[in-house]
N, C-alpha and C positions, 0 to 999 in steps of 0.2 A: 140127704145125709151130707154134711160138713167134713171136708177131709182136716186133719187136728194139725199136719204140718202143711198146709197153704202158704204158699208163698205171700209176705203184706204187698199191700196195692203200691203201684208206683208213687203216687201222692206220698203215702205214709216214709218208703225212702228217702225220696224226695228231702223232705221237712227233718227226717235225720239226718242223713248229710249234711243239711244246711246246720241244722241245731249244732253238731258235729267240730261242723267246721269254724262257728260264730268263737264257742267255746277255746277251739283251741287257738285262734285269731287271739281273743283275752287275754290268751296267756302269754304267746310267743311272742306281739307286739308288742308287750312292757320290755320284754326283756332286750327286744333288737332295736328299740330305741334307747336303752341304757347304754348298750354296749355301742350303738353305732355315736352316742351323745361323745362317750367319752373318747373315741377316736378323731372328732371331727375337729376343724377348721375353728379359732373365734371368730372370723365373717358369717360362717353358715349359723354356727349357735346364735349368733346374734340375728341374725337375717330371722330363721327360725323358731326365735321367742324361748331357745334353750332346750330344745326339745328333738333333737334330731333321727328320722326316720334310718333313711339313706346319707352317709356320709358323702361329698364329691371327692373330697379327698382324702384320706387314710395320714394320720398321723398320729406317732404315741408321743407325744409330746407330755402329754399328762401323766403317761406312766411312768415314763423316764423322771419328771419333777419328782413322783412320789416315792419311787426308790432312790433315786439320789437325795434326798431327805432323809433323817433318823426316823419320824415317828410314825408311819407305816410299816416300815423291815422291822423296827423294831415291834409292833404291834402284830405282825403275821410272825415271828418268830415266839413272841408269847403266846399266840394260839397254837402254834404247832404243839408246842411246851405243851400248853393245859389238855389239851386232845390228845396227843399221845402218851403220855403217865395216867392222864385219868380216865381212860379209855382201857387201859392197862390193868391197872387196877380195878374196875369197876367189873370188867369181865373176870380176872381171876376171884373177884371176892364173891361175884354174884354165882359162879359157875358152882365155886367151892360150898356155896352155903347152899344154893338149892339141889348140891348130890348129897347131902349129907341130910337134906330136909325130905330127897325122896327117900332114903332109906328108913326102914320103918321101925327096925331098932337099935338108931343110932341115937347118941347120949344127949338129951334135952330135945328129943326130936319134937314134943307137942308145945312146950311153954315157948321154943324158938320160933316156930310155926304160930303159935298164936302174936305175936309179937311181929312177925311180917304181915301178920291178917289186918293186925292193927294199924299199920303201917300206910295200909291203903285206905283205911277210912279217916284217919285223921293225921293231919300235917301239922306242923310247928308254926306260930305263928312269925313276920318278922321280926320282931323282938327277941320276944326267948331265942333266934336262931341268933341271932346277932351280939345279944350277951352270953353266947355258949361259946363265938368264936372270938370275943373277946377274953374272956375266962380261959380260955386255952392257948392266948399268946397268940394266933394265928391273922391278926386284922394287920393290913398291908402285905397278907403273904401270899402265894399261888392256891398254896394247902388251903388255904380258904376258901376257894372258888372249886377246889377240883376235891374235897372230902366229903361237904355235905352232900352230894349227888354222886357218893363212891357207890350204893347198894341203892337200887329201883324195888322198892316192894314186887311192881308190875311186873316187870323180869324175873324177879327169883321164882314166882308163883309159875309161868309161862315156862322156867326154864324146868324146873319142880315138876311140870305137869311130863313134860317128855322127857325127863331119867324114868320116870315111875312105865314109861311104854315100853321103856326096852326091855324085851323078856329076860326077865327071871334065871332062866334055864340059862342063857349063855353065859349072865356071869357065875352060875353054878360051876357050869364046867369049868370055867377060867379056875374058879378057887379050887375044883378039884385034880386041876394039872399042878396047882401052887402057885397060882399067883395071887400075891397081896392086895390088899382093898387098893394102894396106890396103882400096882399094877394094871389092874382093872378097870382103874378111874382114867388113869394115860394111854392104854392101849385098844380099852376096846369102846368107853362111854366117849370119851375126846373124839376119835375117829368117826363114832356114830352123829357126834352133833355138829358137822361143821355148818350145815346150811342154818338151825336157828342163831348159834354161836354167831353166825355173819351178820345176822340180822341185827339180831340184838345188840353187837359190835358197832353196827352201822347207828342204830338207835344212840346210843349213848357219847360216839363221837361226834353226832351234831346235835347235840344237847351240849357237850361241852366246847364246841366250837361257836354257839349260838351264843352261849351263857351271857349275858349284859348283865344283867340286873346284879349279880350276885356278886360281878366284879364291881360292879356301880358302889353297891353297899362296903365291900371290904377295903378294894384299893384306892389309896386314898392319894398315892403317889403315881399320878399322870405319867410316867415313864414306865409302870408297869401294865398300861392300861394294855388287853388284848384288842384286835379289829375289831370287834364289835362296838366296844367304845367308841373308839377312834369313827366307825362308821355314825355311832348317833351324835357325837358332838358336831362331826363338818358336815353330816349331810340332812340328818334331822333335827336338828337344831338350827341350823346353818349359820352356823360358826365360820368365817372366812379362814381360810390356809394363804398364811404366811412364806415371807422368803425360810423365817425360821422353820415351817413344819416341813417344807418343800426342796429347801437347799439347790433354789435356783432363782438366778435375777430376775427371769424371763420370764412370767411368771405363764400358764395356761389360763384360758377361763374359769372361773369356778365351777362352773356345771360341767366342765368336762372333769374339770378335778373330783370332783361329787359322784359324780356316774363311777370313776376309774376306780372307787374307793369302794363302792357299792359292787363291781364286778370282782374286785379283789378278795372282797368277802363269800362269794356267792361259789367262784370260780372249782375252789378246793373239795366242797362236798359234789359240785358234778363231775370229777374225774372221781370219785371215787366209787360213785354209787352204779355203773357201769360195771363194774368187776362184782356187784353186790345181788345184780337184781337178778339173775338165775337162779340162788337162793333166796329170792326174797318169799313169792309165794309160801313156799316150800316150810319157809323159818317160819312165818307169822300162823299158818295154818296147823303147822305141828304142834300138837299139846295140846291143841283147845278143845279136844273131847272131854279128857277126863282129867280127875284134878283136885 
């Protein structure tokens, strides 16, 4: 007879650990080479074929070029822009329509609902989106990058699934103390949802912190590009940075410059996502019973 919790043989350990450890090597070595590139020496970068593990010697030489330049500051100041209004918006619009889509008779509640059902199976292709934001005055403008991605079908549905969990009974009594539908929606559904609210929060500000392509297509004026542009033309593209993008004579190496630009981008969603992840389980898991 087989006991059902056996401890696995040391071999099987073993080979996970290892597997374990190879994986997270993958991941941690990209990125401590990015960041050690972009501090290092042009001797070592050069010595080292641009690629730098361990730095010898510590210099921001690179960050300094790129904040004393315009189009960095200026390019993390139009991300901050698009990620925080559209981030803003996107949760109060998405919050708003899917308490209004769990209630069950509230006004247009099926043909609204079928219209976000729809939402998830078919997408606009780039054109039609592209003469819709044209037709609407919107092309060279931020509304352009941060409107079409204001409502996630994905989300409303997710958020839709957990208003419809919250019993019944409490907001009964709320209404029968007197309090109004807003009341109700502010003081007791708000309070109930902060951990998916985070998540899904978290979701949609690096979506719109990521967003390239859709600025790629609208703006059309390189001074309003946000980082992520700015990251594909000097680093995947590899576009060389000038005295003018850098506003220094001295100039860094480019791979340091590259790397710096690459951490600049990267930097903001992991301070943030630190204050996120004790509700992250929590958000993603809630609602997906029923729905």
């Amino acid at each position: 007879m087989t006991r059902k919790n056996a401890t696995p043989p040391t071999t099987v350990r073993a080979l996970k650990g290892v597997l374990l450890t190879v994986c997270c090597a993958l991941i941690i070595v990209p990125f401590v080479g990015i960041v050690s590139t972009s501090l290092s020496t042009r001797e070592q970068i050069v010595r080292e074929g641009g690629f730098v593990i361990i730095p010898d010697e510590v210099t921001f030489a690179a960050y300094r070029a790129l904040f004393t330049g315009g189009v960095v500051p200026r390019a993390v100041a139009v991300s901050v822009f698009i990620t925080l209004v559209g981030t803003a918006l996107s949760l109060a619009s998405t919050t708003l329509l899917a308490y209004g889509l769990s209630r069950p008779n509230s006004v247009g509640h099926r043909p609204v609902l079928m219209v976000v059902v729809a939402a998830l199976l078919f997408t606009p292709g780039i054109i039609p989106a592209y003469l819709t934001i044209d037709l609407l005055g919107l092309l060279n403008s931020y509304w352009a990058v941060i409107l079409p991605a204001v409502v996630s079908a994905f989300n409303v549905v997710i958020l839709r699934a957990f208003f419809m969990e919250i019993p019944a009974e409490l907001m009964e009594s709320a209404r029968i103390d007197g309090a109004s539908d807003g009341q109700i929606f502010a003081r007791i559904v708000l309070p109930l949802s902060k951990a998916v609210l985070s998540v899904i929060g978290l979701f949609y500000a690096v979506g719109y912190w990521n967003a390239f392509f859709s600025a790629l297509l609208y703006l059309n004026d390189s001074a309003k590009w946000p980082i992520q542009l700015v990251l594909r033309t000097y680093v995947v593209n590899q576009q060389q940075l000038g005295v003018d993008q850098v506003g220094s004579g001295n100039l860094p190496p480019q791979e340091a410059l590259q790397m710096a630009i690459l951490v600049i981008s990267i930097v903001p969603i992991l301070l943030i996502y630190p204050f996120i992840q004790r509700h992250f389980t929590k958000g993603v898991l809630v609602g997906a019973v029923k729905g």
